[in-house]
PyMOL Python script that loads the backbone (N, CA, C, O; Angstrom):
from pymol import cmd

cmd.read_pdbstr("""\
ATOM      1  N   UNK A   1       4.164 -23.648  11.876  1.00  0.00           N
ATOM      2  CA  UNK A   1       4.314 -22.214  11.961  1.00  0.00           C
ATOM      3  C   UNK A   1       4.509 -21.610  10.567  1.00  0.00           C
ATOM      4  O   UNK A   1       4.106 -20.461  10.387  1.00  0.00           O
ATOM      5  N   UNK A   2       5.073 -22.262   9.593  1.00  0.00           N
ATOM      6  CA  UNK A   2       5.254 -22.029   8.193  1.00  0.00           C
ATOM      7  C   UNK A   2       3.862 -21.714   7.791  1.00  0.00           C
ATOM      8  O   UNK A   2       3.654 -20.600   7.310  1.00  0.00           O
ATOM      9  N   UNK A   3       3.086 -22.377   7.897  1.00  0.00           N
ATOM     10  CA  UNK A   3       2.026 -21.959   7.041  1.00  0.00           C
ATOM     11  C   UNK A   3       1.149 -20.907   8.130  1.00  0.00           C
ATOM     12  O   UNK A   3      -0.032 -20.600   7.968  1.00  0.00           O
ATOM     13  N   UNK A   4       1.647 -20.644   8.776  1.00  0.00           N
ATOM     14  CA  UNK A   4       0.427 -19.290   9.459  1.00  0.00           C
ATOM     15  C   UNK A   4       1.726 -18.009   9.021  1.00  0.00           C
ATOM     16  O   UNK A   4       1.362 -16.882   9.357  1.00  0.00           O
ATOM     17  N   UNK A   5       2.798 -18.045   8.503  1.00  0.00           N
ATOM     18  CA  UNK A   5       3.208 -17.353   8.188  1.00  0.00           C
ATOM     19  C   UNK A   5       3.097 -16.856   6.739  1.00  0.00           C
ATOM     20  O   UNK A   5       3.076 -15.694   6.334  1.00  0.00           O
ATOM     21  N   UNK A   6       3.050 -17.663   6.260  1.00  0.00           N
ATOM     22  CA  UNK A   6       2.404 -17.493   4.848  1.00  0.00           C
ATOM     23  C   UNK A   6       1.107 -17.237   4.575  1.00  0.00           C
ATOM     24  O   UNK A   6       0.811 -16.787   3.468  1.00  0.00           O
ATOM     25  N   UNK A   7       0.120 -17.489   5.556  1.00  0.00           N
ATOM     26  CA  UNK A   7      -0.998 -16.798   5.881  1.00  0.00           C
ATOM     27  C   UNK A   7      -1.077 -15.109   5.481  1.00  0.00           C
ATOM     28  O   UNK A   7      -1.532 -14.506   4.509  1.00  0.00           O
ATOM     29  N   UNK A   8      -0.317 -14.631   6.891  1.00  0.00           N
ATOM     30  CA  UNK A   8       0.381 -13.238   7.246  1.00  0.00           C
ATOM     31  C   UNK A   8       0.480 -13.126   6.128  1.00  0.00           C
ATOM     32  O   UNK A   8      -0.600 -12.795   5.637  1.00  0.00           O
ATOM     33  N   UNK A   9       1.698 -13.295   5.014  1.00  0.00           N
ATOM     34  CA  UNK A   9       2.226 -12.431   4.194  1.00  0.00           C
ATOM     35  C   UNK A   9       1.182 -12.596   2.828  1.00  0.00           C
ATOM     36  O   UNK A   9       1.174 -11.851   1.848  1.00  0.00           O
ATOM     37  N   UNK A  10       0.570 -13.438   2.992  1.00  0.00           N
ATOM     38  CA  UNK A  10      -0.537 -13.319   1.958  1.00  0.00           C
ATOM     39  C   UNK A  10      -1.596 -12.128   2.863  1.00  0.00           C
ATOM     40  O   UNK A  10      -2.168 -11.177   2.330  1.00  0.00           O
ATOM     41  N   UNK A  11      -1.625 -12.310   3.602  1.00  0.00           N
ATOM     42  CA  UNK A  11      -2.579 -10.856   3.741  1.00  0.00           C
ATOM     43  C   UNK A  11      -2.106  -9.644   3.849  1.00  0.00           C
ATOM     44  O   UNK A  11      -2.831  -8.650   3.842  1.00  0.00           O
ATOM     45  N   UNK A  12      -0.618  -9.610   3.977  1.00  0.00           N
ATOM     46  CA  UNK A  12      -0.063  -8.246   4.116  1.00  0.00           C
ATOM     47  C   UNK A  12       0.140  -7.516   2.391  1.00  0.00           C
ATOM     48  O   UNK A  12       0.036  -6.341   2.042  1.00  0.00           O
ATOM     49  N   UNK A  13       0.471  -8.794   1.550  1.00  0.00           N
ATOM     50  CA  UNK A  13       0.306  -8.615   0.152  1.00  0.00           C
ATOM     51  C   UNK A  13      -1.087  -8.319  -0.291  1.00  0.00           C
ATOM     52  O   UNK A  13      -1.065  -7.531  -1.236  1.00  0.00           O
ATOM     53  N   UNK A  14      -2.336  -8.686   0.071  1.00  0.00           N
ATOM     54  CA  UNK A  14      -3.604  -7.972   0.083  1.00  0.00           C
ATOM     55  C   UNK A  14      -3.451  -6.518   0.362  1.00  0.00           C
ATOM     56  O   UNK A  14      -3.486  -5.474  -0.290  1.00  0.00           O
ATOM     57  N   UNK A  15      -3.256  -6.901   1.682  1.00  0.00           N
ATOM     58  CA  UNK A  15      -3.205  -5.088   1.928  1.00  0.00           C
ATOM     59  C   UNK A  15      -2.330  -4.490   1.524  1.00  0.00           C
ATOM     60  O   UNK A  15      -2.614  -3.319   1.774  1.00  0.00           O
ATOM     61  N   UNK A  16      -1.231  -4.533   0.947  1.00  0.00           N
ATOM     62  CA  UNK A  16      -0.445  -3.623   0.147  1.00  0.00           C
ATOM     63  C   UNK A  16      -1.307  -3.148  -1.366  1.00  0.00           C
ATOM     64  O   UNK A  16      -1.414  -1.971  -1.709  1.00  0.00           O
ATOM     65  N   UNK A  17      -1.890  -4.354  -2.177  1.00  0.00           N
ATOM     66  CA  UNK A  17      -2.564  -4.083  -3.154  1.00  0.00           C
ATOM     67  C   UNK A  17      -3.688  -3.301  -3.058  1.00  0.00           C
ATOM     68  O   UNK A  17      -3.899  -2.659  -4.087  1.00  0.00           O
ATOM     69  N   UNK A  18      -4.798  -3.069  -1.821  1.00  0.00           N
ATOM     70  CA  UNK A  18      -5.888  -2.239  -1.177  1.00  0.00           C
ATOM     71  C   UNK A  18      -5.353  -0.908  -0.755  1.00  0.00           C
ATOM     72  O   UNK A  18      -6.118   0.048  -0.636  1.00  0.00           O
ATOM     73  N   UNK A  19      -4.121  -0.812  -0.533  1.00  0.00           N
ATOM     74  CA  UNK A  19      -3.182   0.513  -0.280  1.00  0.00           C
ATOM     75  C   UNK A  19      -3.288   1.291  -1.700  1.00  0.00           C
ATOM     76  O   UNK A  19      -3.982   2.247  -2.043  1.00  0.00           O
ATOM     77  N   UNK A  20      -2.262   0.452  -2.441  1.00  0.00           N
ATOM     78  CA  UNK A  20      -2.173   1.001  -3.986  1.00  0.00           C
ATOM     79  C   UNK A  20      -3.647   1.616  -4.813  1.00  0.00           C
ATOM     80  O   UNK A  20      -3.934   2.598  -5.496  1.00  0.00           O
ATOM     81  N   UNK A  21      -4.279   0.506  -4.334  1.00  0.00           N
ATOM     82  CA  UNK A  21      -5.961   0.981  -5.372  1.00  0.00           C
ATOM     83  C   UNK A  21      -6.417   2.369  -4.465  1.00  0.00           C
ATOM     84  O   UNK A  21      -7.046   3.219  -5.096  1.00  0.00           O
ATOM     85  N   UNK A  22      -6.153   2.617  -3.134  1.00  0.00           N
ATOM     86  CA  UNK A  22      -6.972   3.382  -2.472  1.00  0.00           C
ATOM     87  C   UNK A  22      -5.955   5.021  -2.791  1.00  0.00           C
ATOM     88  O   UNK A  22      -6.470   6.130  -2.652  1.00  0.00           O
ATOM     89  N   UNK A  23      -4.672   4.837  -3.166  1.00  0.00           N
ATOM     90  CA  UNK A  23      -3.858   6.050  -3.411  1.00  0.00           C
ATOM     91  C   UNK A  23      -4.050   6.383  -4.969  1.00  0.00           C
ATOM     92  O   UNK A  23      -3.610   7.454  -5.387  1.00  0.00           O
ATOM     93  N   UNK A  24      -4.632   5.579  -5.751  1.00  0.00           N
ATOM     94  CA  UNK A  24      -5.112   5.739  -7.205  1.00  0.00           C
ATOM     95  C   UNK A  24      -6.394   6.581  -7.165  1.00  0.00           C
ATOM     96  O   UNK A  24      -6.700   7.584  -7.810  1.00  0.00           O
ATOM     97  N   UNK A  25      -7.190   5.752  -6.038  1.00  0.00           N
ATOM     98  CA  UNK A  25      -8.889   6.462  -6.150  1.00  0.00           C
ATOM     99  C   UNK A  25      -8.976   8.128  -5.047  1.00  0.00           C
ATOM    100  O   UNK A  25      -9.987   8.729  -4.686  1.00  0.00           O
ATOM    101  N   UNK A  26      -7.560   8.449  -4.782  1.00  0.00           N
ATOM    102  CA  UNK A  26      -7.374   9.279  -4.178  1.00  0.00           C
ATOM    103  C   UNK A  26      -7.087  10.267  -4.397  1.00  0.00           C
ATOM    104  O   UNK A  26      -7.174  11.227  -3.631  1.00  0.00           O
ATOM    105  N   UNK A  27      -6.462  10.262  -6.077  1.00  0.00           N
ATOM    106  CA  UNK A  27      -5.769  10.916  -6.638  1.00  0.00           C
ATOM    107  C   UNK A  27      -7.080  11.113  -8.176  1.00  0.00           C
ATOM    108  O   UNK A  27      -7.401  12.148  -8.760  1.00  0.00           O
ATOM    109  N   UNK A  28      -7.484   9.888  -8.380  1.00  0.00           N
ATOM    110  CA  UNK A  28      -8.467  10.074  -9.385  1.00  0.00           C
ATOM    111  C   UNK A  28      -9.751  11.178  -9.016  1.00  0.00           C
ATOM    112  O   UNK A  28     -10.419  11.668  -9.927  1.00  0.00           O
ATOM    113  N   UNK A  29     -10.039  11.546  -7.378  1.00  0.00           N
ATOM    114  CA  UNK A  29     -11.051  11.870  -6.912  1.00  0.00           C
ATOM    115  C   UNK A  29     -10.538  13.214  -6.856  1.00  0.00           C
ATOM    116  O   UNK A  29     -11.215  14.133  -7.315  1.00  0.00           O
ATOM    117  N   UNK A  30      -9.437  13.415  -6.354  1.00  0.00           N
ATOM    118  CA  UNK A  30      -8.401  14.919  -6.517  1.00  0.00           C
ATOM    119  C   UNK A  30      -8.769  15.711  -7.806  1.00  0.00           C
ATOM    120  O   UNK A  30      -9.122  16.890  -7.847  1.00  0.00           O
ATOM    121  N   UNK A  31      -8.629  14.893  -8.805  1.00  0.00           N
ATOM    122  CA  UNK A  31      -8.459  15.384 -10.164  1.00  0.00           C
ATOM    123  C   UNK A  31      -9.941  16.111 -10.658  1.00  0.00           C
ATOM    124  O   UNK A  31     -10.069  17.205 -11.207  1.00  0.00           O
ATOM    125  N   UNK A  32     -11.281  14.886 -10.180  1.00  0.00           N
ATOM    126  CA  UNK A  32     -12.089  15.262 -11.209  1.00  0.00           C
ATOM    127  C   UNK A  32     -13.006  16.533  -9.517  1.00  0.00           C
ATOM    128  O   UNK A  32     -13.963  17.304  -9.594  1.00  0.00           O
ATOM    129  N   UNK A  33     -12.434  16.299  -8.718  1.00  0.00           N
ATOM    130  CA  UNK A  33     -12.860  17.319  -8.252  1.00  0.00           C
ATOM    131  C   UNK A  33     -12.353  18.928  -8.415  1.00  0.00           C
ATOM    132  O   UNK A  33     -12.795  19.946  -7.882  1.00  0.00           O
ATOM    133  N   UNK A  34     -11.307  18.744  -9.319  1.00  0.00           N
ATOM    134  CA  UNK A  34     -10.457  19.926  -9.824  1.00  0.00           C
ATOM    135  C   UNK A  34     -10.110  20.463  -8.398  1.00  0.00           C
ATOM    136  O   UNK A  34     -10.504  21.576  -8.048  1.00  0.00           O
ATOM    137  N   UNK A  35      -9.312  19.598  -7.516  1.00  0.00           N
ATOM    138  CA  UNK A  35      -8.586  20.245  -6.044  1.00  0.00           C
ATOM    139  C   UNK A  35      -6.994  20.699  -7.177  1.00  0.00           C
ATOM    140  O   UNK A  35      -6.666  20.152  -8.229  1.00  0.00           O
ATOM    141  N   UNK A  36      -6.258  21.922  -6.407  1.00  0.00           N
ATOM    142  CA  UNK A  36      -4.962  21.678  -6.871  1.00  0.00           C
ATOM    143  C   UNK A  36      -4.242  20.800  -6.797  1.00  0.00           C
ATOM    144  O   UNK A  36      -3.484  20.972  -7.752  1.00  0.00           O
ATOM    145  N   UNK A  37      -3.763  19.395  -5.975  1.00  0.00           N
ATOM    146  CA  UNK A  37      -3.787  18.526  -5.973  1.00  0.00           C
ATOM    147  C   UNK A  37      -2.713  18.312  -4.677  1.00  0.00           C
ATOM    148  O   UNK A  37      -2.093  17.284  -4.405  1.00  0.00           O
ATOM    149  N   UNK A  38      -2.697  19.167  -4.209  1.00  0.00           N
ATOM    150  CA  UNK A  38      -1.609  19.541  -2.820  1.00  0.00           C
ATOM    151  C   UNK A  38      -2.074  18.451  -1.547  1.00  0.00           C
ATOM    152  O   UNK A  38      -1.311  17.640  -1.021  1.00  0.00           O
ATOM    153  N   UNK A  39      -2.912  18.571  -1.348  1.00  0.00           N
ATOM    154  CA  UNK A  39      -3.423  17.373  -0.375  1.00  0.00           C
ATOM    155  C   UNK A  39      -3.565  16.301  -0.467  1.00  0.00           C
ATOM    156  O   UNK A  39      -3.351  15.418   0.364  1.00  0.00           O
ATOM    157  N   UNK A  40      -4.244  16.191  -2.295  1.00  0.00           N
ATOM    158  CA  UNK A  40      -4.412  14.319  -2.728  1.00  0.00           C
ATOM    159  C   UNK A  40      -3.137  13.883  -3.072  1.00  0.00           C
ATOM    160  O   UNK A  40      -2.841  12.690  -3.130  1.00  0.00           O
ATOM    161  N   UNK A  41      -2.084  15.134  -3.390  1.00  0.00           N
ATOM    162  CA  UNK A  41      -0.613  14.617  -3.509  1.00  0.00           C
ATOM    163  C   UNK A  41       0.170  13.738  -2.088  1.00  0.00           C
ATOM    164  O   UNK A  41       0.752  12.655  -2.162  1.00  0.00           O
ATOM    165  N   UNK A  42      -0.057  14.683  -0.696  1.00  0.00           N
ATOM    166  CA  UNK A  42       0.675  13.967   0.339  1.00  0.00           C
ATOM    167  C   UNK A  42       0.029  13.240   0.824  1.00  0.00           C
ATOM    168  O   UNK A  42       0.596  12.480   1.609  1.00  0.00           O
ATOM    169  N   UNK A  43      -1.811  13.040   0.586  1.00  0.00           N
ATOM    170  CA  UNK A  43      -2.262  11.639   1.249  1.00  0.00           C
ATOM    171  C   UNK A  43      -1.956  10.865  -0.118  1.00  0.00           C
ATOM    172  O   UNK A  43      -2.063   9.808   0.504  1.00  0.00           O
ATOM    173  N   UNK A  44      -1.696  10.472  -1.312  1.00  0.00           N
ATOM    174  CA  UNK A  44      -0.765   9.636  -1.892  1.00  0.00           C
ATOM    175  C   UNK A  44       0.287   9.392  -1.370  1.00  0.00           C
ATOM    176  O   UNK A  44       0.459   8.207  -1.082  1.00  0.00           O
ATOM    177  N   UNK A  45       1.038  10.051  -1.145  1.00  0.00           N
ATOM    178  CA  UNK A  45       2.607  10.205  -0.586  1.00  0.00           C
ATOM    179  C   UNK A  45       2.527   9.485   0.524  1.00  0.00           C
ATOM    180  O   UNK A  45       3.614   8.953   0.753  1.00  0.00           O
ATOM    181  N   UNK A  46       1.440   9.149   1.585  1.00  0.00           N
ATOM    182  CA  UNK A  46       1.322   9.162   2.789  1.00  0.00           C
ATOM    183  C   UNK A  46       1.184   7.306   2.552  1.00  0.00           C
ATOM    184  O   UNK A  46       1.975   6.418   2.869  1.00  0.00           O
ATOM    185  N   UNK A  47      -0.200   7.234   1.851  1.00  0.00           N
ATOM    186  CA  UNK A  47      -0.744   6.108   1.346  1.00  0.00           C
ATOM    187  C   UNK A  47       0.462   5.136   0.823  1.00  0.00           C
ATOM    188  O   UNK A  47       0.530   4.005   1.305  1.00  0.00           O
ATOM    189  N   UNK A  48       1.440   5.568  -0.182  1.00  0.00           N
ATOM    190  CA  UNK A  48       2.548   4.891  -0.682  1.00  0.00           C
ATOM    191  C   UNK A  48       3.619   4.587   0.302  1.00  0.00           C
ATOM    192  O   UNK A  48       4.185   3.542  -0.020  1.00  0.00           O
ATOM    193  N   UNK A  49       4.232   5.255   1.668  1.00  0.00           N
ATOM    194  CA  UNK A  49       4.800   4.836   2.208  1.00  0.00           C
ATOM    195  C   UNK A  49       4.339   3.704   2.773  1.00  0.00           C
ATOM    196  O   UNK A  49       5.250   2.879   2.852  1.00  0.00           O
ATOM    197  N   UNK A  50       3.073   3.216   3.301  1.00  0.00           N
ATOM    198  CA  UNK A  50       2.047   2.627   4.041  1.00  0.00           C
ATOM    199  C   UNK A  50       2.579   1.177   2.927  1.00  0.00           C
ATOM    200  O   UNK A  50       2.820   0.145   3.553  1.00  0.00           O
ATOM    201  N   UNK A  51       2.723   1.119   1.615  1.00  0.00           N
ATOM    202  CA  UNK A  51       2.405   0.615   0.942  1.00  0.00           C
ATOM    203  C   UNK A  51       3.319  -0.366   1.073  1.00  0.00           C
ATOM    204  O   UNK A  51       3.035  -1.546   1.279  1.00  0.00           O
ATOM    205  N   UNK A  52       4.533   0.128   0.949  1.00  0.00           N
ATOM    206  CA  UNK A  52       5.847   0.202   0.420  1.00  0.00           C
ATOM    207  C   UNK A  52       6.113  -0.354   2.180  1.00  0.00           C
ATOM    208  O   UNK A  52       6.947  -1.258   2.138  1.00  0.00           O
ATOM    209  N   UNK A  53       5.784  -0.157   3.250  1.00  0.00           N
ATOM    210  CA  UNK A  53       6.063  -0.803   4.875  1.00  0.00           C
ATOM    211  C   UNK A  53       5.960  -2.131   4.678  1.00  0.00           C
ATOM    212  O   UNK A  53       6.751  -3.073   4.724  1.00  0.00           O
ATOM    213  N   UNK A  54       4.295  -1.942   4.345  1.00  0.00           N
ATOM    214  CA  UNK A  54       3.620  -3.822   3.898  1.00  0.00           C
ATOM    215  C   UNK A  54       4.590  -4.282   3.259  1.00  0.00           C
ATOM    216  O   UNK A  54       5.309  -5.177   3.703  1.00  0.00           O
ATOM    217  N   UNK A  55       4.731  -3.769   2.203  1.00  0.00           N
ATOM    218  CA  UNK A  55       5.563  -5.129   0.996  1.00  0.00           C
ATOM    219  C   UNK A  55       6.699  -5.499   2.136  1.00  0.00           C
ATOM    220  O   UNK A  55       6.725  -6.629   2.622  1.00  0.00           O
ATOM    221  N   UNK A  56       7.725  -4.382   2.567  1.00  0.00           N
ATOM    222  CA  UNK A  56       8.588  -4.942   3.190  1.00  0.00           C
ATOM    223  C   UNK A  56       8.439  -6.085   4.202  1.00  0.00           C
ATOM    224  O   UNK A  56       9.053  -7.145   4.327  1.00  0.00           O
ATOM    225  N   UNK A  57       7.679  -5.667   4.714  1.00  0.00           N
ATOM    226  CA  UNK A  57       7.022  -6.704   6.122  1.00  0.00           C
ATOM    227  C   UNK A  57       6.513  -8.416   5.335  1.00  0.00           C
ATOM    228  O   UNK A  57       6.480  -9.398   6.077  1.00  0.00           O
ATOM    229  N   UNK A  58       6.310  -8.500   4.470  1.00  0.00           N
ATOM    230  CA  UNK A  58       5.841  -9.219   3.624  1.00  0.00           C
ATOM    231  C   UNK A  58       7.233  -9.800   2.777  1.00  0.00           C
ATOM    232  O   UNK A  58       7.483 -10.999   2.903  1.00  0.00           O
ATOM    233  N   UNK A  59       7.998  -9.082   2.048  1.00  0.00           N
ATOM    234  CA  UNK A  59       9.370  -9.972   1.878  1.00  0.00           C
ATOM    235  C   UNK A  59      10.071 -10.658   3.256  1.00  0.00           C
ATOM    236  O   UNK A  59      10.553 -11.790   3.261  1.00  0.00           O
ATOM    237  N   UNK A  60      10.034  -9.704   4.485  1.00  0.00           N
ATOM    238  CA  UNK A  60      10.703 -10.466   5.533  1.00  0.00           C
ATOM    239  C   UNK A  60      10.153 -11.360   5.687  1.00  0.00           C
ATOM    240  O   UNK A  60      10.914 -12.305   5.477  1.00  0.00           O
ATOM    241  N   UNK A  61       8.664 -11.867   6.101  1.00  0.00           N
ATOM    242  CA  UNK A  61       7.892 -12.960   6.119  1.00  0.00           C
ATOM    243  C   UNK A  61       8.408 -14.229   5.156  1.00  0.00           C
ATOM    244  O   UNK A  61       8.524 -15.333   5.689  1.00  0.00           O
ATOM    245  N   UNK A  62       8.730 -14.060   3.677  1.00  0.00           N
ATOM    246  CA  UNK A  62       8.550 -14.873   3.017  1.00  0.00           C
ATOM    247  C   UNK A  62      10.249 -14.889   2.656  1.00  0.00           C
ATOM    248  O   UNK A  62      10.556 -15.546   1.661  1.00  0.00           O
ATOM    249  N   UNK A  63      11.002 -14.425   3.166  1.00  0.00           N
ATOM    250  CA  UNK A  63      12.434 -14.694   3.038  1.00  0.00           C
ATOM    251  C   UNK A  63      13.011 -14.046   2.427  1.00  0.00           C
ATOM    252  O   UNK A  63      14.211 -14.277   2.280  1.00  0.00           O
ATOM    253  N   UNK A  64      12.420 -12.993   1.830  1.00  0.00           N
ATOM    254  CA  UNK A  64      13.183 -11.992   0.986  1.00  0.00           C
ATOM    255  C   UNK A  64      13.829 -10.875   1.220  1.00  0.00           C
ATOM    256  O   UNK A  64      13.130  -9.914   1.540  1.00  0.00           O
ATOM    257  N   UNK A  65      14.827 -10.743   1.159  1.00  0.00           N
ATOM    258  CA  UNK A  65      15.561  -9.888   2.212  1.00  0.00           C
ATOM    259  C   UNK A  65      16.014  -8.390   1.416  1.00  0.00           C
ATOM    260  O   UNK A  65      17.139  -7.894   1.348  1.00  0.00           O
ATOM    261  N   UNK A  66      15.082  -8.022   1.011  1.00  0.00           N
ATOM    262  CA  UNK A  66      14.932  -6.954  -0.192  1.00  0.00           C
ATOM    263  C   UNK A  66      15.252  -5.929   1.011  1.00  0.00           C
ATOM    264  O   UNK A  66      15.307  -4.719   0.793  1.00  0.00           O
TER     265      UNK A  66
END
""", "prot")
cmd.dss("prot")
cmd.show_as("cartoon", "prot")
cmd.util.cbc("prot")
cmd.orient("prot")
C-alpha cells in the first residue's frame, strides 16, 4: 500500500506544479492582453488555493504534517 501511496502523492505534486504554471500563464495572458487585471487576479487567487489543497493532500500522504 506504501508504494501506491507514493504513487498518489507524486501525482498530486504534479498537479500542484500544473496548477502553479497554469496561474502564471493566467496572469501573463491578463497582462499582455492589457485586461485590468481584476479577473486574472481572482482566477489566480482561485488557481492558488487549488494549489496550496494539493500540496496539503500530498504532505498528508507522505507524512508531513505541515
Amino acid at each position: 500500500m506504501s508504494e501506491q501511496l507514493d504513487d498518489i502523492r507524486s501525482r498530486l505534486e504534479t498537479i500542484s506544479e500544473e496548477l502553479a504554471d497554469l496561474a502564471l500563464v493566467q496572469l501573463r495572458e491578463a497582462v499582455d492582453a492589457g485586461d485590468d487585471g481584476a479577473g486574472a487576479a481572482a482566477e489566480e487567487r482561485r488557481l492558488t488555493r487549488a494549489r496550496r489543497a494539493v500540496d496539503k493532500a500530498a504532505a498528508v500522504l507522505g507524512g508531513d504534517s505541515s
